[in-house]
FIPARO-650099 format. One record per residue: x, y, z of N, C-alpha, C, CB in turn; residue in three letters. Coordinates in pm, whole numbers, plus 50000, padded with zeros to 5 digits. Each point is the difference from the previous one (the first is absolute). Glycine has a CB too. Layout:
<sefis>
XYZXYZXYZXYZAla...
</sefis>
This chain:
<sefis>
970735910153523498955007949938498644993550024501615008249826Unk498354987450329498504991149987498605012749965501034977550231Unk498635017049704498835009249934499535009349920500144994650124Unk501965005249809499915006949883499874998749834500905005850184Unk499384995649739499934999249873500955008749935497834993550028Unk503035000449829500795005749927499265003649917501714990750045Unk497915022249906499385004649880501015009249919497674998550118Unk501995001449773501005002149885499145011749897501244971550016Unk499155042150009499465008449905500254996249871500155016150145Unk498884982549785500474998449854500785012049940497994985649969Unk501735024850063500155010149882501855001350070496745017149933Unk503734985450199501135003950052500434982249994499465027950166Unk500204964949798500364989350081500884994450129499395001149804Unk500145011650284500665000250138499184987950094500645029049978Unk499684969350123499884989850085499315005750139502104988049878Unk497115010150175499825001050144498994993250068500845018949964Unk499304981050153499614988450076498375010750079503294982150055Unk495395008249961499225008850021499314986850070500115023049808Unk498814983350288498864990850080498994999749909500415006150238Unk498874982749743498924993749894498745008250116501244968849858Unk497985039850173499074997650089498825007049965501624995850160Unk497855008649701498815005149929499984994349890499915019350088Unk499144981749846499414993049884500895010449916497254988950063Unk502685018049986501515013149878500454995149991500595017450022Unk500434977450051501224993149983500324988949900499905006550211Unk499114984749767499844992049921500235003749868498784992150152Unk502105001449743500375005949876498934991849915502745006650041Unk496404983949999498764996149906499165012150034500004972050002Unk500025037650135498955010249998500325010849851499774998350312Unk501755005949709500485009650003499774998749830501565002650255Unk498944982649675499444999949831498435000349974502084984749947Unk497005009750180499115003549937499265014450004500084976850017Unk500525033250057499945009550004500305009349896500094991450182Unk501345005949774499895003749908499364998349839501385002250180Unk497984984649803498994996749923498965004350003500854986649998Unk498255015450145498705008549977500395013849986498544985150133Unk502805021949866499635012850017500114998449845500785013050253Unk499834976449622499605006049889498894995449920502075005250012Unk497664980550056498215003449970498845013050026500494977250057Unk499855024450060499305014749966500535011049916499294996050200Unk501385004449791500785008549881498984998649845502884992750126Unk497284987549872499364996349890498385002650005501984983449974Unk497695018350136498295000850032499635017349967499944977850239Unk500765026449788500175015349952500265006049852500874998750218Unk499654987049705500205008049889498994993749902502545006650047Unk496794980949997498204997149872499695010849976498604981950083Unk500555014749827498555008449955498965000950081500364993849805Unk499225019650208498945004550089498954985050027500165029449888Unk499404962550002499404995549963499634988550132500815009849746Unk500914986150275500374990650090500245003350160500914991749783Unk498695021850225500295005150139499294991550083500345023249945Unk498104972050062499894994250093499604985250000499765021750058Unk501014973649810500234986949948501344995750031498435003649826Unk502434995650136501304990449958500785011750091499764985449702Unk500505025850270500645007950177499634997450062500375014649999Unk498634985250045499214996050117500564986350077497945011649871Unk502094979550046500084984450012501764998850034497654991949795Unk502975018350166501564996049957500405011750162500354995449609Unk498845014750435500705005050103499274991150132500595026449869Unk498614966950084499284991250162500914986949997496945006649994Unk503344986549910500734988649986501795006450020497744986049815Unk502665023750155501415005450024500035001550155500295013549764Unk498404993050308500365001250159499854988750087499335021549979Unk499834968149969499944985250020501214993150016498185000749878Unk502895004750024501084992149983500895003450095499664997049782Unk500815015150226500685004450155499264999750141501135015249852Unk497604989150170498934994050146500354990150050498175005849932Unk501604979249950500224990750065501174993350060498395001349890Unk502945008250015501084992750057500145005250178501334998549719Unk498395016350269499845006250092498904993450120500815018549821Unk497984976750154499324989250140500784991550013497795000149976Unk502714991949914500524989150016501064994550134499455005349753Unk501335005650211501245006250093499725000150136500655014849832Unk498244996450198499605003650120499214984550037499835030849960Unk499964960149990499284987150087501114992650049497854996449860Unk502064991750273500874998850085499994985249954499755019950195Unk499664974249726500204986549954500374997649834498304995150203Unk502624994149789500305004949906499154993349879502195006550121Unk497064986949874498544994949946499135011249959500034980750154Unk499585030549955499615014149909500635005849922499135004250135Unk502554998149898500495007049876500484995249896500315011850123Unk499194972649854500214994349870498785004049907501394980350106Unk497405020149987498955004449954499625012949961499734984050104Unk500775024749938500075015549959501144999849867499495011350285Unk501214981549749501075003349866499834991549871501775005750173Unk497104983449893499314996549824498965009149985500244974149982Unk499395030950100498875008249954500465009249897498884998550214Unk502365008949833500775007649953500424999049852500475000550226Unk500014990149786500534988649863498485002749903501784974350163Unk497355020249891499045001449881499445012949964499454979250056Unk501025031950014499505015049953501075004449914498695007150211Unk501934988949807501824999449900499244994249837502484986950260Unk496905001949760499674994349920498935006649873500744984250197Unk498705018049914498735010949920500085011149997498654989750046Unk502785015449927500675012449980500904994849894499815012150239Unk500374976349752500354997649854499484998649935501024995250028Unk497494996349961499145000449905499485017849943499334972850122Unk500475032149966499805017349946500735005549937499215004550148Unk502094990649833500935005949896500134988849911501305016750142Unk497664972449825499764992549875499145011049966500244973050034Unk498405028750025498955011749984500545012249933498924992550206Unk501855011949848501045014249947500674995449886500665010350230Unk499994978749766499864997349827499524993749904501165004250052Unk497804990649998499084993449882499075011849941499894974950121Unk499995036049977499095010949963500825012949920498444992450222Unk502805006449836500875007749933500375012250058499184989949827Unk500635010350313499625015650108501505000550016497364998450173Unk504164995349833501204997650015501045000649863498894987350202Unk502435014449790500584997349886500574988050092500385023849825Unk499944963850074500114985149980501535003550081498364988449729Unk502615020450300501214997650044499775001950195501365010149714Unk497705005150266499604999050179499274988250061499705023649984Unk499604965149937499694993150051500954989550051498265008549894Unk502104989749996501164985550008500965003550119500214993849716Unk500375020350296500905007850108498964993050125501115028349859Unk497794978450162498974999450126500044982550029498095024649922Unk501454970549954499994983950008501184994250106499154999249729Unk502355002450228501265001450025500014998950145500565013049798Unk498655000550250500305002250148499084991550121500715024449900Unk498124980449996498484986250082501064989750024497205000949833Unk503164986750078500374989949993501104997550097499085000749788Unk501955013750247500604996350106499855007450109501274991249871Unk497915013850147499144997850136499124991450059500275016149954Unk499314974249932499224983249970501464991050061498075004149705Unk503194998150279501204990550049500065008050127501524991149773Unk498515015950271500305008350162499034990850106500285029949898Unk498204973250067499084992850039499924988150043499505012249895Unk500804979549953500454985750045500874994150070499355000549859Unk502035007850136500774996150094499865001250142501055003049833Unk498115009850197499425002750134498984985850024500085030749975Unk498904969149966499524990250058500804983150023498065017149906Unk502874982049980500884987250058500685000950170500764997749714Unk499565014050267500315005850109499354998550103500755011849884Unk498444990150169498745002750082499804979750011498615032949878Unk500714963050004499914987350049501134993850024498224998949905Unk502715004850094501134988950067499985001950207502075004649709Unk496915008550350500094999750069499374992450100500735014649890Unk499044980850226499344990950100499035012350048502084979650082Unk496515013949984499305012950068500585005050119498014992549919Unk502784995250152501175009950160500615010349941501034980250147Unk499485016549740501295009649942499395012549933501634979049943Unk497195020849990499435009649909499365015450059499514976449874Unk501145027950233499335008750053500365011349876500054991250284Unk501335011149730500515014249952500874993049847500405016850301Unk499584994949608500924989649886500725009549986498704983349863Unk502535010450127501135008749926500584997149854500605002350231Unk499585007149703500274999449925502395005549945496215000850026Unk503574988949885502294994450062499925005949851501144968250187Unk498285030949687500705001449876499175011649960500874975449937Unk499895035549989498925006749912499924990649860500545026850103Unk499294961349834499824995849910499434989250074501525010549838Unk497244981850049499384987650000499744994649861499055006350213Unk501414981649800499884994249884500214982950027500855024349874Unk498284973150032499834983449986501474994649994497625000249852Unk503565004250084501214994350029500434996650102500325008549868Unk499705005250228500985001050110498964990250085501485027349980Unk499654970550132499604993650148499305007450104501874988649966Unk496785011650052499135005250098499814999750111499444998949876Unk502014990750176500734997850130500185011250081501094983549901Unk499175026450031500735011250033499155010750039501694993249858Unk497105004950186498975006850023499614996550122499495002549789Unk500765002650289499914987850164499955016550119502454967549922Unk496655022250155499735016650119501085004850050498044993750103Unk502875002949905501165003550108501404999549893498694986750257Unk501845029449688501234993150004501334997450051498855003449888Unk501494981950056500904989650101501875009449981498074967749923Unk501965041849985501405005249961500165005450110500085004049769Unk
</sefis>
């Protein structure tokens, strides 16, 4: 399977083997995707008040967060796409602080946040593991990245993230 990847539907938990070769593909894209689409959701449902305050701020920082993983990707060293994907990381960030904003002001009920909180935070572990990822690579080696696990996490072994796979 040189150049493939085992990905694992969550919902069927079926199995199949697929080529890593767009920033789609990437399951740090694919959660944070699904995170900005419900920040905007959340940017849609303030008060008029905040339309071109705190929406404003929460749909530019939500497309920030998927863009960059997305340049990141498309650069051929892997030194830029550590750099696009902290960039990334910190629009994540300040998409969490806006839903402190959303409830210190009270524009949210206290359970959608903590839910939203929930998901930020592990798309904050996707991230990180990508970038462990990424820096474990050499600049010969860092052209193209593949991605071997749909999960990342500080536990597991980040070994397993390697351009070529050896199965």
């Amino acid at each position: 399977m040189n150049g493939e990847s085992k990905i694992v539907n969550r919902e069927s938990g079926s199995e199949h083997h697929q080529r890593i070769s767009t920033f789609e593909d990437l399951e740090v894209y694919q959660a944070a995707r699904k995170f900005r689409r419900a920040m905007y959701r959340i940017a849609k449902q303030l008060p008029e008040t905040e339309k071109f305050g705190l929406a404003n701020q929460i749909r530019r920082a939500a497309v920030s967060l998927t863009n960059n993983i997305a340049e990141g990707h498309g650069r051929y060293h892997y030194l830029d796409q550590i750099k696009f994907t902290l960039h990334s990381r910190g629009s994540l960030e300040e998409l969490m602080d806006d839903l402190n904003v959303c409830e210190d002001e009270q524009y949210l009920p206290a359970e959608q946040i903590t839910s939203l909180k929930e998901d930020g935070w592990r798309v904050r572990q996707l991230i990180d593991g990508y970038v462990r990822y990424l820096r474990q690579q050499n600049a010969g080696n860092g052209k193209l990245v593949r991605e071997h696990s749909p999960l990342y996490d500080e536990r597991i072994d980040d070994s397993r993230f390697s351009l070529y796979d050896s199965r």
